[in-house]
C-alpha positions as CSV (number, residue, x, y, z in Angstrom):
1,X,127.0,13.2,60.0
2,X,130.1,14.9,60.1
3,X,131.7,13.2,62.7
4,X,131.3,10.6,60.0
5,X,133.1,12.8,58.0
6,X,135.6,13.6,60.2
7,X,136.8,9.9,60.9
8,X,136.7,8.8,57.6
9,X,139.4,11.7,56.6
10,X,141.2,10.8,59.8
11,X,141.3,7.0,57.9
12,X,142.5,8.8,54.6
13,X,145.2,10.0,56.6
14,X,146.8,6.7,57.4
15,X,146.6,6.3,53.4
16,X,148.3,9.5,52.1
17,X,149.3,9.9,48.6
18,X,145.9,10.2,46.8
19,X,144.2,9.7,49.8
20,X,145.7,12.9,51.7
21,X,143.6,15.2,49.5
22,X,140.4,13.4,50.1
23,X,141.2,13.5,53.5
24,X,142.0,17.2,53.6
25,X,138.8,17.9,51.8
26,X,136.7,16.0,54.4
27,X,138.5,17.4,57.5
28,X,137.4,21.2,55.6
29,X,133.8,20.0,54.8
30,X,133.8,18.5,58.6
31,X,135.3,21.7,60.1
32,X,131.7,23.6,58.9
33,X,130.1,22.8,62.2
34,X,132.7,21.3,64.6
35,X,135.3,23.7,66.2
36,X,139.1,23.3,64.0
37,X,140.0,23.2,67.6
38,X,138.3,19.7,68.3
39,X,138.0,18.6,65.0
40,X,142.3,18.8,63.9
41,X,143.4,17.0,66.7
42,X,140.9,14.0,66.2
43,X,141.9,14.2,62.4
44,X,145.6,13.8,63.3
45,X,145.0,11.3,66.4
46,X,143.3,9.3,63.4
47,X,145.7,9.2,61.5
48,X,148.8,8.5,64.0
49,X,146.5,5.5,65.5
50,X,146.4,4.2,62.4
51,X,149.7,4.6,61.9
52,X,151.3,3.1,64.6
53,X,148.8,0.0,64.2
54,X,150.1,-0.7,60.2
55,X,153.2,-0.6,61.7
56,X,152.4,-3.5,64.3
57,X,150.2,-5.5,61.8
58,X,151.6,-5.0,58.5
59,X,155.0,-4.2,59.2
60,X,155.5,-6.4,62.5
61,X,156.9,-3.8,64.6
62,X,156.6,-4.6,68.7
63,X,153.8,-4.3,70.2
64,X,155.7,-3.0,73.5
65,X,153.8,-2.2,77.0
66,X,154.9,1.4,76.4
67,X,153.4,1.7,73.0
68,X,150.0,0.4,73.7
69,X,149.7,2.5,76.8
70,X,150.4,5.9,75.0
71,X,148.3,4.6,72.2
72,X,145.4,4.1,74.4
73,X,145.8,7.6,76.1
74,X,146.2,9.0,72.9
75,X,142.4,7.4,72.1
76,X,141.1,8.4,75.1
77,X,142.3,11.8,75.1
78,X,140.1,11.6,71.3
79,X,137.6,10.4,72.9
80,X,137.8,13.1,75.3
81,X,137.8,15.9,73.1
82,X,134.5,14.8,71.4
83,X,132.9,14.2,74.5
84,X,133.7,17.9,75.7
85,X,133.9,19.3,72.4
C-alpha cells in the first residue's frame, strides 16, 4: 500500500503548487515503512519523469534520442531501487 502512496506523491510532484504539499505529506506517511533512502529518490525520479514528459506532450519540446535514453535509465534505475530496496 505504500508504494501506492509513494507514486501517487511522486505524481503530485509533477503538479506543484497545491499539489506539493499533498505530495510531501504522502512521501512522509510512505517513508513509515520504506527506507528515506529508497523511497526520496523514487519520489523525485517521479516527479522529473513526469516532468520531462509534460514538456514533450503538453508543451512540444523534442523528443530527442538523448532524452529518451536518460529518461529510460532514469526509470530503470527506479525500478532498480525498488527491486533491491
Amino acid at each position: 500500500m505504500n508504494w501506492i502512496i509513494l507514486i501517487i506523491a511522486g505524481l503530485c510532484e509533477t503538479g506543484f503548487g497545491l499539489l506539493y504539499v499533498l505530495s510531501a505529506v504522502l512521501l512522509a506517511k510512505a517513508t513509515q515503512t520504506i527506507p528515506i533512502g529508497v523511497a526520496y529518490p523514487v519520489w523525485t525520479g517521479i516527479g522529473a519523469v513526469g516532468a520531462v514528459l509534460l514538456g514533450i506532450f503538453v508543451f512540444h519540446e523534442p523528443a530527442t534520442f538523448w532524452r529518451v535514453f536518460f529518461l529510460s535509465t532514469l526509470i530503470l534505475s527506479i525500478v532498480g531501487l525498488k527491486i533491491v530496496g
